[in-house]
C-alpha positions in Angstrom: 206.5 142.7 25.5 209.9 144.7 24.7 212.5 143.2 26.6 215.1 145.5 28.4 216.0 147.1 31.6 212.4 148.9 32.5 214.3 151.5 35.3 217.2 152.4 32.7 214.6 152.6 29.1 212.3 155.0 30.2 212.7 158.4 29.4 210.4 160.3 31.3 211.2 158.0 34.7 214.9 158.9 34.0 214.1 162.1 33.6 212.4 162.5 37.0 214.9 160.2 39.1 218.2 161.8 37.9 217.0 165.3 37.3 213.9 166.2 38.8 213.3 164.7 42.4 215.1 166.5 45.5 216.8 163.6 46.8 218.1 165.5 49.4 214.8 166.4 50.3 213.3 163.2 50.4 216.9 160.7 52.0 217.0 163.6 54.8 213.0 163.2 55.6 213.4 159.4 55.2 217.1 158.6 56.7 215.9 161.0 59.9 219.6 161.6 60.3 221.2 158.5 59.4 220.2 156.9 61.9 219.6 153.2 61.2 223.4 153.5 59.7 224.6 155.1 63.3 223.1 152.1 65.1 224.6 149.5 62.8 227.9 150.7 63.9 226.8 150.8 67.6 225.4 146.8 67.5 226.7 145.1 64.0 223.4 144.5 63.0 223.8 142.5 60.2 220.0 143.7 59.1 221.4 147.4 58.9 224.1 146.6 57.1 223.5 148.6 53.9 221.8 150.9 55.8 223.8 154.4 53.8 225.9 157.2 55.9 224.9 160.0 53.2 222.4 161.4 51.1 224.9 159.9 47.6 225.0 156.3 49.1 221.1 156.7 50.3 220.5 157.6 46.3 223.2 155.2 45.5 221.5 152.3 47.0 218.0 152.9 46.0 219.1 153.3 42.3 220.5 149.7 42.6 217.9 148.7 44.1 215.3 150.1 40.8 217.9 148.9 38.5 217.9 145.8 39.6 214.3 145.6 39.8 214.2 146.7 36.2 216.4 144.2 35.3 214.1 141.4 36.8 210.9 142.9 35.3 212.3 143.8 32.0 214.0 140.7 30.8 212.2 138.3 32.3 208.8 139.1 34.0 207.6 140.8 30.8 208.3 138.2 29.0 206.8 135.5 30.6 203.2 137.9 31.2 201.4 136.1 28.0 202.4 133.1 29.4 200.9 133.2 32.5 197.7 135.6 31.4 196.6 132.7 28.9 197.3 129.9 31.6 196.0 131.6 34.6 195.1 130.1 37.8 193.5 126.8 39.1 191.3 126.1 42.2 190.1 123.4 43.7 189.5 122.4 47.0 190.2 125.4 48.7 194.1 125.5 46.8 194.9 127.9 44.2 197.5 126.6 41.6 199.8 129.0 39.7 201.2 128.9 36.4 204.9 127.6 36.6 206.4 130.6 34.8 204.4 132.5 37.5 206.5 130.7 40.5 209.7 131.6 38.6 208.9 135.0 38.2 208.4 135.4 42.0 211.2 132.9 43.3 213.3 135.4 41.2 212.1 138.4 42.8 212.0 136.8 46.0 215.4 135.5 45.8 217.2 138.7 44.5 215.8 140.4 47.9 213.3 142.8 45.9 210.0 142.4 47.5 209.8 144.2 50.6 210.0 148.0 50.0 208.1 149.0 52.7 209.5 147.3 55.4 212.0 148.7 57.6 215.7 147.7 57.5 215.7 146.2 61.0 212.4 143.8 60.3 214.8 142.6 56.9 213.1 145.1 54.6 214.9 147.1 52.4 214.1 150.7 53.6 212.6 152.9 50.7 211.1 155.9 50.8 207.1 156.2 49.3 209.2 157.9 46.5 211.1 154.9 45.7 208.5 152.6 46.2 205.9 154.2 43.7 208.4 153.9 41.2 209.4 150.2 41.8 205.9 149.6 41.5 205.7 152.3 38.1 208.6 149.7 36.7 206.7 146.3 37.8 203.3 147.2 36.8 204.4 148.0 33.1 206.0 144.4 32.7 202.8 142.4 34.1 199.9 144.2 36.7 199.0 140.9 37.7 202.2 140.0 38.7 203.1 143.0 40.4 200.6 142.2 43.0 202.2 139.4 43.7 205.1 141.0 44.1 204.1 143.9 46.2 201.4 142.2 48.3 203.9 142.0 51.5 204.2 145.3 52.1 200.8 146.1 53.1 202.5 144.5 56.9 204.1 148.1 57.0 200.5 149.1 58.8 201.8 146.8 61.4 205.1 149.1 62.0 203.2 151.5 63.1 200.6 150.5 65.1 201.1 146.6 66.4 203.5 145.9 69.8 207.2 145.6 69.3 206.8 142.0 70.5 203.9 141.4 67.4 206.9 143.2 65.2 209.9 141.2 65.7 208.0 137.7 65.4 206.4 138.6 62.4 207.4 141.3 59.8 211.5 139.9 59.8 209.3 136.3 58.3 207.1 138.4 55.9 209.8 140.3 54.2 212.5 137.2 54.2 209.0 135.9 51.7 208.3 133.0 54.1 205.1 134.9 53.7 202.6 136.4 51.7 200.2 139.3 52.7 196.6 139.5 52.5 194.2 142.7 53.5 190.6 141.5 54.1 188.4 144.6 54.3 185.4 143.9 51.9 182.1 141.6 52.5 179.7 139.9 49.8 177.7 142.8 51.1 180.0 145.4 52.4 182.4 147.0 49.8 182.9 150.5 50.3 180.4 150.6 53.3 183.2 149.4 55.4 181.3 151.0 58.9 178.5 148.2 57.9 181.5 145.2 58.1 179.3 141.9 59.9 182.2 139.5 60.3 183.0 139.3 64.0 185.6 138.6 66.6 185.3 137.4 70.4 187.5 136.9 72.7 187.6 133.9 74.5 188.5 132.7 78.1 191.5 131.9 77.0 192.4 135.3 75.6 191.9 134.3 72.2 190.3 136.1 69.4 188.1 134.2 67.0 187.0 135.5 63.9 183.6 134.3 62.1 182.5 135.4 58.8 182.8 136.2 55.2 185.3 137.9 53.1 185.3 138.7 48.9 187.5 140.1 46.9 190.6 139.3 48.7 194.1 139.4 46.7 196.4 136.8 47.6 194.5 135.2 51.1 195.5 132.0 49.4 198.9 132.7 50.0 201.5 132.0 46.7 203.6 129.1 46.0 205.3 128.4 49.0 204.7 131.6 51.1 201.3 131.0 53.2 199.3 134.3 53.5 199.0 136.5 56.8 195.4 138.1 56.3 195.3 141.4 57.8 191.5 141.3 58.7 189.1 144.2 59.5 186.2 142.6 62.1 183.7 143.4 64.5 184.5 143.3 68.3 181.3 146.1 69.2 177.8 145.2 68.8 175.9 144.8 65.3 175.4 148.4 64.9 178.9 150.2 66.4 179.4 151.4 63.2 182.8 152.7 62.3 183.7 152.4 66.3 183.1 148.8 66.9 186.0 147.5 64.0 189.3 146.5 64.9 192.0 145.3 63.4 193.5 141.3 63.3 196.4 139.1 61.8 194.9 135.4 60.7 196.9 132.6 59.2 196.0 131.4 56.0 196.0 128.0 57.3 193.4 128.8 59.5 190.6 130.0 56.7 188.6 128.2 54.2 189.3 129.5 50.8 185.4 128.9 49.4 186.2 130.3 45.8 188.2 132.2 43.4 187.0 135.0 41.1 186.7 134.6 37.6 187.9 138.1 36.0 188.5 139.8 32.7 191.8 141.0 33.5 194.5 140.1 36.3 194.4 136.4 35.7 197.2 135.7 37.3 196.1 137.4 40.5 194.1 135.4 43.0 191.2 137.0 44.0 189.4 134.8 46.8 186.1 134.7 48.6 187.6 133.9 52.5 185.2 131.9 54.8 186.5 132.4 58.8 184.7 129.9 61.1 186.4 130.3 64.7 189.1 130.8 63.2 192.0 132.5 65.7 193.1 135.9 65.2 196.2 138.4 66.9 194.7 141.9 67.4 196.7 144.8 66.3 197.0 147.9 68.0 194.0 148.5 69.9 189.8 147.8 69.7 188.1 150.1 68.0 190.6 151.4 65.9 190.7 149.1 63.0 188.8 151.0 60.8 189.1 154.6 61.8 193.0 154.6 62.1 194.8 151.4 61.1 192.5 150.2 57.8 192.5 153.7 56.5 195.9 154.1 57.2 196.6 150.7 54.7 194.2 152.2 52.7 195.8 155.1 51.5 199.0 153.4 50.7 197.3 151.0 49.1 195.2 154.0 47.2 199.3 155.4 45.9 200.2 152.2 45.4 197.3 151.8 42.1 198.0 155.1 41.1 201.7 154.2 40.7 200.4 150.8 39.2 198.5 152.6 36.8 200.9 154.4 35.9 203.3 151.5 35.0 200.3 149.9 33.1 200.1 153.4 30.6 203.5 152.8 30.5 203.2 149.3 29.0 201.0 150.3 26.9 202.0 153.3 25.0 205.6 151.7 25.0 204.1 148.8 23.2 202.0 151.3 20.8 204.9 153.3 20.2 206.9 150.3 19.2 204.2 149.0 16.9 203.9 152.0 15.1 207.0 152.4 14.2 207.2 149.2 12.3 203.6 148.9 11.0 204.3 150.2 7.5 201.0 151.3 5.8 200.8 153.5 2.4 204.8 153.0 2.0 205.6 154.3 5.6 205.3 153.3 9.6 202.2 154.2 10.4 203.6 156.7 13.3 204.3 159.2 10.3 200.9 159.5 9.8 199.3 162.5 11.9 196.3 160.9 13.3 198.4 158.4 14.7 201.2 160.5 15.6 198.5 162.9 18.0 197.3 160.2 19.7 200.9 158.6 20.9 201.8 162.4 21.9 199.0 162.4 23.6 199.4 159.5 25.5 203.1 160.1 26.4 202.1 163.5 28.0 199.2 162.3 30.1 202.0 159.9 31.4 204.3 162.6 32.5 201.5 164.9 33.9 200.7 161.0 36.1 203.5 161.0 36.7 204.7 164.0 38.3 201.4 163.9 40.1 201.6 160.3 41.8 205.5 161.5 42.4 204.1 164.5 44.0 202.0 162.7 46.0 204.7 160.5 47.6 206.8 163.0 48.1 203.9 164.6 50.4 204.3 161.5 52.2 207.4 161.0 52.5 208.0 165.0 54.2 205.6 164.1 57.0 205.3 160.5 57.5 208.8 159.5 58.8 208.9 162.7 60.7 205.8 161.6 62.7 207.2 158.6 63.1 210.7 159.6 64.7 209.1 162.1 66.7 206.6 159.5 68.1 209.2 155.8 68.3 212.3 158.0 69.0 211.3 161.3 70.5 208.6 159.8 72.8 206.5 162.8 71.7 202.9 162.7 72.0 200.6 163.8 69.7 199.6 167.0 71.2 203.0 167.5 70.9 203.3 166.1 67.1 200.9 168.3 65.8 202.3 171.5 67.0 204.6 170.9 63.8 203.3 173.1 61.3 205.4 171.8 58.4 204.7 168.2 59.5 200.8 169.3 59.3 201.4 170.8 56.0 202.5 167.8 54.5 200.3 165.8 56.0 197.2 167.8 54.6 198.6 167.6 51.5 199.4 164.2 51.6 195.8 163.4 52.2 194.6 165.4 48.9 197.3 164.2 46.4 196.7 160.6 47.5 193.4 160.6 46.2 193.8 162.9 43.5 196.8 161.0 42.0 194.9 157.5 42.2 192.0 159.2 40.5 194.2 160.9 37.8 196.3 158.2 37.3 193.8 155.6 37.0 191.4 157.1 34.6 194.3 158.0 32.5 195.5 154.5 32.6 192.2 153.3 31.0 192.8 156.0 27.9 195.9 155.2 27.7 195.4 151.3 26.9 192.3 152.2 24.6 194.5 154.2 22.2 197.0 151.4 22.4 194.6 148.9 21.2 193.6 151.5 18.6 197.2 152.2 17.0 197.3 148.1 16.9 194.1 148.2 14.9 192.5 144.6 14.5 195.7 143.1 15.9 195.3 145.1 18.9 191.9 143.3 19.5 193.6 140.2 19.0 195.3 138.1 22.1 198.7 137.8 20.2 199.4 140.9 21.1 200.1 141.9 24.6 198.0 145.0 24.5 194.8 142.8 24.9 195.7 141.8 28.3 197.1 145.2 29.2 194.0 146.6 28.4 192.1 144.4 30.0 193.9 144.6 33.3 193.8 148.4 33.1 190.1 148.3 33.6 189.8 147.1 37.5 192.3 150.3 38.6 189.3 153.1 38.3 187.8 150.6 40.9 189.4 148.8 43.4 191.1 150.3 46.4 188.0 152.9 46.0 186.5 153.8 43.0 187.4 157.3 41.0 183.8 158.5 43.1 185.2 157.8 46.3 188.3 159.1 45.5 186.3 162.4 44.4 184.3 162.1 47.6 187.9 161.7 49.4 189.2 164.8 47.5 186.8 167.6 47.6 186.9 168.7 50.9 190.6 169.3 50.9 190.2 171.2 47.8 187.6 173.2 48.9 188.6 174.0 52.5 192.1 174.1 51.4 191.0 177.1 48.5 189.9 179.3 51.5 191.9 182.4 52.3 194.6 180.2 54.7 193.5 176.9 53.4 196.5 174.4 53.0 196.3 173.8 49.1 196.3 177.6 48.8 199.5 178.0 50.8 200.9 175.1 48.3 199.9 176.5 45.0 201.0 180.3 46.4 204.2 178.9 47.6 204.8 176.8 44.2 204.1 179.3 41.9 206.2 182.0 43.7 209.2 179.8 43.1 208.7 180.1 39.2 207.6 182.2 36.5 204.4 180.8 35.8 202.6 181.4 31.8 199.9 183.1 30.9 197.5 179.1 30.4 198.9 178.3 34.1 197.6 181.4 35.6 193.9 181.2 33.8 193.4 177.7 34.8 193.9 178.5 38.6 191.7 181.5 37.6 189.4 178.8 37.0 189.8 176.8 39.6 188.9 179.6 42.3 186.3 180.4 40.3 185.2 176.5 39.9 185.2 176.1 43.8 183.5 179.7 44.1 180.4 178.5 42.3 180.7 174.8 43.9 179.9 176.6 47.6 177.2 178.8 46.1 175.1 175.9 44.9 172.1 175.1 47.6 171.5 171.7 46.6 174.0 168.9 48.4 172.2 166.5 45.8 173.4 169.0 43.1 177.2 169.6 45.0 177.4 165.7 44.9 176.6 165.6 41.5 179.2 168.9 40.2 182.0 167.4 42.9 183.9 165.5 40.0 184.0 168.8 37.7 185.8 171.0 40.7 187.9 167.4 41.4 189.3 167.6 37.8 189.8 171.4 37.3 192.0 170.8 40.5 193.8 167.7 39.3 194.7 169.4 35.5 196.1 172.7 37.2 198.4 170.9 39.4 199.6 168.7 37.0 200.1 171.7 34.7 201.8 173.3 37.8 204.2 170.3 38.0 205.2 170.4 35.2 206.3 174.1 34.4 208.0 173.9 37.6 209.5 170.6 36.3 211.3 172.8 33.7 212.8 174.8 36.4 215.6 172.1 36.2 215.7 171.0 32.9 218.1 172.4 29.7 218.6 171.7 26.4 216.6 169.1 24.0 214.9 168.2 27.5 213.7 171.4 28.4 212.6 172.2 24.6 210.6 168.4 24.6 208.6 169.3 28.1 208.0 173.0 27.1 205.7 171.6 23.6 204.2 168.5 26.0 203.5 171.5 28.7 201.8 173.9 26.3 199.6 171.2 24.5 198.6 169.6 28.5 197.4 173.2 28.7 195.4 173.3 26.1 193.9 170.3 26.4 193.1 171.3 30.3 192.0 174.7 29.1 189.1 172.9 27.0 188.2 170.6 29.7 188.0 173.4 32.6 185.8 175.4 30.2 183.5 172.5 30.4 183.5 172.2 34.0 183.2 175.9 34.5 180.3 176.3 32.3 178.3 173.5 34.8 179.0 174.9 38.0 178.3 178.3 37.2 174.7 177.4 36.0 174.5 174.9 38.7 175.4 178.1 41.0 172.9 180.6 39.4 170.0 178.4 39.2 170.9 177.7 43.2 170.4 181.9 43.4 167.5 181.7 41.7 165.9 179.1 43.7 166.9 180.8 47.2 165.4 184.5 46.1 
């Protein structure tokens, strides 16, 4: 892998960070007025201590934060990913044994303070926005996407900020993000992956007040804790009867200690992430929040962060890739030249570099959605002491929130598949070498393949996104209002406007077919049309702020995204309108 800083060599992220994002729009939605830095002034607490007083030192500190992450990832995580990919993991006994170039990447990371993004300053975290976070996890993923599990898997406790007592809070999260922990989410059954309503594994309550959790989990990243950090397993379980459905779930914290680790999985990427079949026998469980709730409210909740946090690691994984293909082929010298001079090759690492700045301005999109409604509900709702009644009486807060719960889905979907391309044409520029395990590309590609599925695969994510594309193309639908408001703001070309000429018409025809067999089947044609014309949208208003050799560079990558999206929609059009006239037929 090249070796440098991955925050400061990476054009495109640069591009977005220093020139692109509203940082004032996103540190005033986050910082909520300052506040954490007003109340270390009012009590000394040492945990707020870097907490920033303005929107420079909020930007400031989270660009110290990415370079030192960068720094860490770059020069030595990258380096040591072979390593670890070819000596992978060892179980026995219910204990999973880590490569030891693995346990010095992470006591690095843990060490330099860098794990716990998502965390709130006063729990020990360092206080990120989504924004901030997606891109730490952009910069990790592209040095190792095993490892950058690892390194994230704590934050998934920030579910627990929002919905567990204080009392659960303070004895907990301050452990988890000084990495005296590690962080497990156990959602999926041998028999139950996406059917989450259908989860078997139980809890009762005893006498004693105690809940006890019996039953089986798979697929489970990290429940075997890592190195010295013992897991927390944030567990989805039934306290209803058999068939409660969605309604009889809640929502548990179990030590590792107190599971059976029966198994690790045997993959053909992500070696170096655990992936463990969990066996609970009585085993004693803290419930979060309330009964009931734990799939409805606080699983989807971790869900859909954990939905952004893919795309963004799908992202980094492209990134890997083409910067490894782009580095090859410039010193693979075929016919007396590097074989990026020759035009084949040349299309297909412009290609690849665009469909990593359409990601990402789509995944940064998306957390920005987040990030303009999230930490507004929750100062409204821990500071204010406003109900929800009274929350939702926000209409920008709504907005956002909408929005945030279409771009989620759309950006792990977009980002994802185009992760998978991505790695393909890397292996191809590489040739034979490429299909070789001495070059790094092998593993990349082979740990890009799991992101179209886990987390939800790209069909539930077009099951997630339809219906907020469709309701939200009516006459006052929410994704209406954003495309109306967005494209006011700039002057939007002639290949822009036809493809949101094809959208409508795309989600016209997709309500005039009869058939929900036949809507089911066309939902992933409206699903893409959508994602291409906001990404196109992105990025023409992306060169709203952008000059010079930067400006002329995203103007050619805009104009050829277009084209590209204008013979895809053409595709898609073509199959709904048939769809829809055949529907017609069949009705008269």
């Amino acid at each position: 892998m090249i070796r440098s800083n991955y925050f400061q060599d990476n054009p495109d992220l640069q591009l977005s960070y220093n020139s692109l994002i509203d940082w004032k729009e996103i540190i005033e939605a986050y910082e909520q007025g300052f506040g954490d830095a007003k109340k270390y002034k009012e009590t000394g607490d040492e945990s707020l201590a870097l907490a920033p007083n303005t929107v420079e030192e909020a930007k400031d500190y989270y660009t110290s934060v990415l370079d030192s992450l960068g720094e860490l990832m770059g020069t030595m995580v990258s380096q040591k990913s072979q390593e670890m990919d070819h000596e992978g993991l060892k179980y026995s006994d219910g204990k999973v044994t880590f490569p030891k170039a693995q346990e010095e990447c992470y006591e690095a990371l843990r060490d330099a303070g860098l794990m716990p993004m998502a965390i709130s300053r006063k729990y020990h975290g360092l206080g990120l926005p989504v924004v901030v976070q997606a891109l730490g996890c952009d910069i990790a993923a592209r040095a190792d996407a095993a490892f950058c599990l690892a390194f994230g898997n704590i934050n998934i406790v920030e579910i627990m900020e929002r919905f567990a007592s204080q009392e659960m809070c303070e004895r907990w999260l301050p452990e988890i993000a000084d990495g005296k922990y590690s962080a497990a989410m156990a959602l999926t059954e041998p028999n139950y992956g996406s059917d989450l309503p259908s989860v078997q594994t139980k809890a009762v309550q005893g006498d004693d007040g105690v809940w006890r959790l019996t039953g089986t989990k798979r697929f489970i990243t990290h429940a075997c804790g890592y190195v010295d950090a013992p897991s927390v397993i944030l567990t989805l379980a039934r306290t209803g009867s058999p068939t409660s459905g969605a309604r009889g779930l809640s929502f548990f914290l179990v030590q590792g200690k107190d599971v059976h680790v029966a198994n690790i999985e045997h993959k053909m990427g992500l070696h170096c992430s655990p992936t463990c079949e969990v066996v609970f026998e009585d085993s004693p469980g803290e419930l979060i929040g309330k009964t009931g709730y734990g799939l409805v409210k606080y699983s989807m909740g971790m869900m859909n962060a954990a939905r952004l946090t893919i795309a963004a690691q799908s992202l980094g994984i492209a990134n890997g890739a083409y910067f490894e293909a782009k580095k090859y082929a410039s010193e693979r010298i075929q016919f007396g030249k590097p074989i990026e001079e020759i035009p084949a090759v040349r299309k297909m690492l412009d290609k690849m570099e665009r469909e990593i700045v359409a990601s990402r301005a789509l995944v940064i999109e998306a957390a920005r959605s987040i990030d303009l409604y999230h930490w507004r509900r929750e100062h409204l709702q821990k500071e204010e002491g406003k109900t929800e009644k009274e929350i939702n009486k926000d209409e920008n807060l709504r907005f956002w929130e909408k929005m945030a719960d279409l771009l989620t889905p759309l950006s792990k979907y977009y980002a994802s598949e185009g992760c998978i391309d991505v790695a393909d044409d890397a292996i191809q520029i590489h040739g034979g070498a490429g299909y070789t395990e001495e070059y790094d590309v092998a593993r990349i590609y082979r740990d890009s393949r799991i992101t179209t599925i886990y987390e939800g695969t790209t069909q539930l994510q077009t099951v997630a996104a339809i219906g907020g594309i469709v309701a939200g193309m009516s006459p006052t639908g929410i994704l209406r209002q954003y495309i109306e408001r967005e494209m006011a703001a700039i002057n939007p070309g002639d290949d822009l406007k036809s493809l949101k000429e094809s959208l409508e018409q795309c989600v016209r025809d997709y309500k005039a077919i009869g058939s929900g067999q036949k809507k089911d089947e066309l939902a992933f044609e409206v699903v893409e049309t959508c994602a291409r014309f906001l990404c196109g949208l992105l990025l023409e208003k992306s060169m709203q702020k952008l000059t010079g050799e930067d400006l002329e560079k995203r103007q050619k990558q805009t104009e050829q995204y277009h084209l590209d999206s204008l013979a895809m929609v053409e595709g898609n059009k073509m199959k709904l309108s048939r769809a829809a006239a055949q529907s017609a037929v069949a009705v008269g």
